[in-house]
C-alpha positions in Angstrom: 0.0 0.0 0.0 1.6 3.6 -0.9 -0.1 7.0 -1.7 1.4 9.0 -4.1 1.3 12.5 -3.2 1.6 15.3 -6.0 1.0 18.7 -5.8 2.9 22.1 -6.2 1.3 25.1 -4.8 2.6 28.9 -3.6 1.7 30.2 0.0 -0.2 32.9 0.8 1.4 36.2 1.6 0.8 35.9 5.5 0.6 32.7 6.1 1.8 31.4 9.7 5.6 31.3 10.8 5.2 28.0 11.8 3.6 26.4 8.6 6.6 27.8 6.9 9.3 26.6 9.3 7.2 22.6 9.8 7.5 22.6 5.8 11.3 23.4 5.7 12.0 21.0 8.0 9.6 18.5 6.6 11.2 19.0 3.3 15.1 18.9 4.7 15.6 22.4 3.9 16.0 23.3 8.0 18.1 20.6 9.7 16.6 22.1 13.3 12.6 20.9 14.3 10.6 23.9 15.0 9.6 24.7 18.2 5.9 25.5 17.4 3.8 23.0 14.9 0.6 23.9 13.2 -2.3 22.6 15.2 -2.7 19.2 13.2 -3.5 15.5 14.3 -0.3 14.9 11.3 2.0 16.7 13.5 0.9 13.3 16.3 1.9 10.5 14.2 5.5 9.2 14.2 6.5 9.4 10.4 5.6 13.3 9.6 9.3 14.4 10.3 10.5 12.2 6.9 7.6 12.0 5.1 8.6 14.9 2.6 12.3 14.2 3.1 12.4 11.8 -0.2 14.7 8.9 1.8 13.8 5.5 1.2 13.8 3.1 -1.6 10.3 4.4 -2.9 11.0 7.8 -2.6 10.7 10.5 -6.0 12.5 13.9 -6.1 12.3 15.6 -2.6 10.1 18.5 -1.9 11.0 21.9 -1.5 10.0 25.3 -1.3 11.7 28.4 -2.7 11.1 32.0 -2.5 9.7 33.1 -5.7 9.9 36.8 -7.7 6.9 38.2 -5.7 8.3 37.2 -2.5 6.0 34.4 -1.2 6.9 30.8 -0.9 6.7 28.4 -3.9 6.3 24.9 -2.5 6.5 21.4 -4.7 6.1 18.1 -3.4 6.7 15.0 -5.7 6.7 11.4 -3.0 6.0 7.9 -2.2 4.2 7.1 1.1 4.7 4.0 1.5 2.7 2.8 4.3 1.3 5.8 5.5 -2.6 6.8 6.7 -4.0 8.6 4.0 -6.0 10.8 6.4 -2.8 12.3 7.9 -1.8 13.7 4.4 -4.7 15.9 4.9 -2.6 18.8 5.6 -2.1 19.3 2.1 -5.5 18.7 0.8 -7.7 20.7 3.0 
């Protein structure tokens, strides 16, 4: 069982600190966990921290995000779950 999780999207202009900061982490773009998550039941479960991180044999290219021309963050997230709730990838989807 896997769930393949494509989507590429560009944050708001004021979106939260901390959604910022758990998605370079999650992505392996900030080595250090933040010290404030977004209030999420994904931010519970043991595998979020590697989930974007693209390690394992399943994995695609990583995620990342980048700061684009207009100054907000463009994020894009190509990976493998393999083994993973569907329901806890509801971060991304709404």
């Amino acid at each position: 069982m896997y769930t393949e999780l494509n989507c590429a999207f560009s944050l708001k202009r004021h979106t939260p600190e901390e959604v910022e900061n758990a998605l370079l982490f999650m992505t392996g773009q900030d080595d250090e966990e933040p010290k404030s998550l977004p209030p999420h039941p994904l931010f519970g479960t043991v595998r979020w921290r590697d989930m974007l991180r693209g390690v394992g044999k399943d994995s695609q290219a990583p995620a990342w995000l980048e700061i684009a021309d207009s100054g907000r963050y463009r994020v894009s997230i190509r990976c493998v779950l393999t083994g993973y709730d569907t329901r806890s990838v509801s971060l991304f989807t709404g």
